[in-house]
N, C-alpha and C positions, 0 to 999 in steps of 0.2 A: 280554151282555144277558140278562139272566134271564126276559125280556117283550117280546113283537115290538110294543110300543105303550109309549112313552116319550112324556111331556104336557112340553115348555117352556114357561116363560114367563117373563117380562123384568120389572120393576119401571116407576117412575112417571118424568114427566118431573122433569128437575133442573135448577138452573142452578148454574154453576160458577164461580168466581173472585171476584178481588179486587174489594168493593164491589157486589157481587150483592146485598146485602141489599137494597139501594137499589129494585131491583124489586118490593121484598114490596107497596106500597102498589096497583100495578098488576094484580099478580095477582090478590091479595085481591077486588079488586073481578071481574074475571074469573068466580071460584069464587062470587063471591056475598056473599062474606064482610064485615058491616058491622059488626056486635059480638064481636069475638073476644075469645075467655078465652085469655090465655097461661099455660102451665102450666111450671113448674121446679123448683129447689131452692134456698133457702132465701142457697145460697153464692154464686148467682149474681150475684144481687141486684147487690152491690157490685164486678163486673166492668166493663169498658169494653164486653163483648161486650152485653151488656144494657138497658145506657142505650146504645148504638146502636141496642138493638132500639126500646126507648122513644122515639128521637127520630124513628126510621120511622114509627113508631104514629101520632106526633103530628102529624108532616106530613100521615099520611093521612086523619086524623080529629081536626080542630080543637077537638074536643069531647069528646074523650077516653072514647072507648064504647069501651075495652077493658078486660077486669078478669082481675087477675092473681091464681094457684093458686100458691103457692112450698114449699107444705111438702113436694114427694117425696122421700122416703128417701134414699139409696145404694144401698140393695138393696128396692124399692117394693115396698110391702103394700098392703093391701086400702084401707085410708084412704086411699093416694095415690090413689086411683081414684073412691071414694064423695063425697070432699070436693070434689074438682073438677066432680064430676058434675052435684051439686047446686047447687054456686056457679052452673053454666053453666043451670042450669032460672031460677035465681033470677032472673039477670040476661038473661035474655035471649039468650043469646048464637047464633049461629050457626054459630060454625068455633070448633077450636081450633088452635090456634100452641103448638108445642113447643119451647122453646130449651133446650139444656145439654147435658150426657150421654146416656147409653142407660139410664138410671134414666128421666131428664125424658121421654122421648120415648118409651117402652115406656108409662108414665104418664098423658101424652097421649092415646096412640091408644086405648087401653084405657078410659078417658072418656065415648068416645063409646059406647060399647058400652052402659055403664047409661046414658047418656040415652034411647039408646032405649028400653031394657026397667030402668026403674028399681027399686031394687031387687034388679034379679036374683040367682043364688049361680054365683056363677066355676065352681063343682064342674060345673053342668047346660050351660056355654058348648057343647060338642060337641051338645048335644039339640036346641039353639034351630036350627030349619031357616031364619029370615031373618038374616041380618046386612046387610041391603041399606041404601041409605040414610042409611047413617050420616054427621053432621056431617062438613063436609069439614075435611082436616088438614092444616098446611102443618109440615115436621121442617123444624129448622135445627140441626144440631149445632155444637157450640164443644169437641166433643172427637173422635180422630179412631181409633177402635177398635170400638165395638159395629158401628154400620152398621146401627143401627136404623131412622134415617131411611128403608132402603131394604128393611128388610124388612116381611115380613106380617103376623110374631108379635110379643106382647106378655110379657114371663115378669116377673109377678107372684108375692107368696107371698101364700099363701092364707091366710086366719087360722085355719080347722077344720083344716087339714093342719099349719102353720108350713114348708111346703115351697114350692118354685118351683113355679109351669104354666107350663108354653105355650101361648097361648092363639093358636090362627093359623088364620087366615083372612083370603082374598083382599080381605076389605073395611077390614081391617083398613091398606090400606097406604095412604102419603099421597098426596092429590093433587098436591103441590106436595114438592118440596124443595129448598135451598137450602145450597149448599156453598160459604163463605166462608174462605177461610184466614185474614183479618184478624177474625174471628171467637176465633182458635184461639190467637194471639199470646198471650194470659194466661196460657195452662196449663202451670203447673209441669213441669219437666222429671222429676221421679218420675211425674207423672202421665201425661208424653206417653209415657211410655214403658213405663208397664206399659198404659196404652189401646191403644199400637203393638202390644204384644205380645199384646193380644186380636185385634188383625185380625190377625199373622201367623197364630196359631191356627188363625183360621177359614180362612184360606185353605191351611194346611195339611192341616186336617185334612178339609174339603171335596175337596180334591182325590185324596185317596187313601181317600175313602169308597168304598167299590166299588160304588153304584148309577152306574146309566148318565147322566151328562150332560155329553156334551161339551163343548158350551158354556161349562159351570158351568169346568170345566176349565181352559179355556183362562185362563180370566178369573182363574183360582184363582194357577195361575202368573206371569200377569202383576201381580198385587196383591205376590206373593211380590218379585217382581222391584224395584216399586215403594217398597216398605215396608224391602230392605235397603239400597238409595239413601237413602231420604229419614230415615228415621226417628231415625239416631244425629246427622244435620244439625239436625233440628226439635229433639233433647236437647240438642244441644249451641248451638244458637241458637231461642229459642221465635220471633223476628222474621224468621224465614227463610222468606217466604211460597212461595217454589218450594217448599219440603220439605213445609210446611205445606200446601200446596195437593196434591201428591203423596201425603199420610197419609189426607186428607181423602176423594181420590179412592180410594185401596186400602181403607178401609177401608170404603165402601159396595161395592167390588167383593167385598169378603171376604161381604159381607152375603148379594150375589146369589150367589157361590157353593154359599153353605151352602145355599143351595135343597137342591142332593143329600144334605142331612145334617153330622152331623158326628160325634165318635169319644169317645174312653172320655178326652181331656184335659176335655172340657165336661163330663162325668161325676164327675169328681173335683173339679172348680171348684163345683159349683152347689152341694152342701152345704158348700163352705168358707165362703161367701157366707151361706149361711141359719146355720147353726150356728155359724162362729166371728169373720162379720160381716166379712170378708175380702173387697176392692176384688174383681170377679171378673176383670179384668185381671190383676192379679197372680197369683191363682188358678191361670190358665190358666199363666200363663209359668213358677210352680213346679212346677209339674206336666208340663211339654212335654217336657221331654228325657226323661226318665223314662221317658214312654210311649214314645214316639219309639223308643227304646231296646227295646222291652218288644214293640212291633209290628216293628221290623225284623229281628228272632232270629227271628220267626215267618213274614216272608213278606221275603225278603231281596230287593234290588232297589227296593223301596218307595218309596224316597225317592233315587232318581236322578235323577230330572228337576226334584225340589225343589231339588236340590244344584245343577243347571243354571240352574236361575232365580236361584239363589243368585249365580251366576257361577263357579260350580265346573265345573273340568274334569274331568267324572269319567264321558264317555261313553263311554272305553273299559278302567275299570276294570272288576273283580268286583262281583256285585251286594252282596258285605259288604261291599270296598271303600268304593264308590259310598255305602252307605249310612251305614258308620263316619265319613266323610267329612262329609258331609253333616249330620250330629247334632253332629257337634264344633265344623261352624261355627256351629251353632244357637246351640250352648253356649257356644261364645264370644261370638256377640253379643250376646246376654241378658249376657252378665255386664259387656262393656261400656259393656250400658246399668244395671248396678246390680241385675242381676233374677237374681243366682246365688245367692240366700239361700237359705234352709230353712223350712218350714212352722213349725218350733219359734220360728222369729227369729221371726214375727208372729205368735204365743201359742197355736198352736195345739198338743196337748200329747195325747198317749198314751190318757187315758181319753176323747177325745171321739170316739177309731176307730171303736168300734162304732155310734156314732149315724151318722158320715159314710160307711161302707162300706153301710149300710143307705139312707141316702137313694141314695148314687151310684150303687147296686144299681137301685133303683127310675127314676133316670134312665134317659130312652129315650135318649140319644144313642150311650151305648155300642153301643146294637143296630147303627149302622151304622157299627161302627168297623174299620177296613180288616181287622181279625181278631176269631175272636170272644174277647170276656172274662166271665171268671168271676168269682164275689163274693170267692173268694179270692187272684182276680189284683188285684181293686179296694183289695184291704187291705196285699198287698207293695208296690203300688205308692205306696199312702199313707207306708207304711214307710219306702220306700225315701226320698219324697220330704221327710220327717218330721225 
């Protein structure tokens, strides 16, 4: 403990399982909520997860006072935030409803931000001393990897930068969310499975961030635990609501863990993401052993109890054992699930290093990465991953 005063704190209420949607018309009215703008992507649209959500809508309100935002990106810029914002002044609205990915839902909550302060410039968010009061939010993912529904930040790219923020703050988190595995059933199994391999990420790389929180800890291990169960079941059946339901829940635990931070894998993700428009799921999963690799030469031991959550027996190995160990089965599940490529496979290509070792540079999350890194650890590791 580097400070005899360590601050916890827990996320929103949730409801969990099969046909939970069916609640939203109840809550709604709870929060207040009579004209909601639902905010998504474009791809949604023509899912079953969506015309469920619309036929919730319609039973709740006969009259159909809800208006929908669909253009978010993949990787949300500053439009997905200003278009919605304004629809919601136009019409009236009073809550917004997030359904889709961790694009739709980082998009969402980030919404309410300029209705307050319309207008505003993302650059001055840390100046602004109120975020109180903001529209209430209800997150429904239909994918089970960011864990944005459960978290406090928004990461937008900015148009004056063309880089990610993170934009976080307490107000920012939702009042409501809603975790349906029959929600989840649509998602490609490429997709469920580089989304899977965003929350093991975070739960790995949470847990061996070296600030103090227990908590976060425990919860980090047990997402670990949950996501190597369920996750090759959900790729290999998308109608398997145990697994489905199992991703759904590890991946908002990944969300609450990253409270403590996280390490130099989200650091090499976030400009793949801005720069060469690369899923940040996958991002991370090219990137993980690598590091992995890169931090266990450095502080050996690191990932023994990851390897235990894994179901590895390696409590009375050596700490390279333990740790050799442990990386190999990473690397083979990733590849299991199709994620043993190379940055070059998805066009990322030699002259864009310096642009990406410069933004990952500039990423804070490396600062809390279980060792420290340097900008010319961030360029072999591109390399190596390259």
């Amino acid at each position: 403990m580097s400070s005899p005063v360590a601050t916890f704190s827990f996320p929103t209420p949730t409801l969990f399982g099969p046909r939970t949607l069916g609640e939203l018309p109840a809550r709604m009215k709870l929060l207040g909520i009579k004209r909601p703008l639902v905010v998504t992507d474009a791809g949604l649209l023509d899912t079953d997860a969506f015309r469920a959500l619309g036929r919730t809508l319609g039973e709740a309100n006969r009259n159909r006072r809800w208006f929908l935002y669909s253009g978010v990106h993949p990787n949300p810029i500053e439009s997905d935030v200003r278009e919605p914002a304004a629809l919601f002044q136009e019409k009236h609205c009073d809550g917004v409803i997030a359904i889709g990915g961790g694009s739709a839902l980082d998009a969402g909550k980030a919404t309410r931000l300029l209705v307050k302060r319309p207008g505003f410039d993302f650059a001055k968010f840390y100046d602004e001393p109120d975020w109180s009061d903001l529209a209430p939010f209800i997150a429904i993912p239909t994918t089970a990897g960011t864990g944005s529904e459960a978290g406090r930040s928004s990461v937008i790219t900015l148009d004056a930068t063309k880089r990610k923020a993170v934009l976080f703050h307490p107000e920012l988190l939702a009042k409501l969310v809603i975790l349906d595995p029959e929600l989840t059933v649509g998602l490609p199994p490429k997709l469920t499975a580089a989304t899977g391999a965003d929350a093991l990420t975070h739960c790995i790389e949470s847990f061996t961030c070296p600030a103090f929180h227990p908590m976060c800890d425990g919860i980090a291990l047990e997402g670990i635990r949950l996501i190597v169960d369920a996750l090759p079941r959900a790729v290999r059946d998308g109608k398997d609501l145990g697994a489905r339901g199992k991703m759904l829940v590890a991946a908002a635990m990944g969300a609450v863990a990253f409270q403590k931070d996280l390490g130099v894998v989200h650091s090499l993700a976030h400009p793949l993401s801005t720069i060469c428009g690369m899923h940040h799921g996958l991002a991370n999963a090219l990137c993980l052993v690598a590091s992995l690799k890169f931090c266990a030469v450095r502080k050996p031991g690191l990932y023994r109890r990851v390897g235990i959550a894994c179901g590895l027996d390696v409590m009375k190995c050596s700490d390279a054992e333990a740790d050799e160990r442990t990386i190999a089965f990473i690397a083979e599940f990733l590849a299991s699930l199709g994620l043993n490529t190379k940055l070059r496979d998805h066009g990322v290509k030699p002259e864009h290093l310096d642009a990406l070792v410069a933004q990952a540079w500039d990423d804070p999350c490396h600062k809390t990465n279980a060792v420290p890194v340097t900008a010319a650890d961030l360029r072999e590791l591109y390399l190596t991953c390259l």
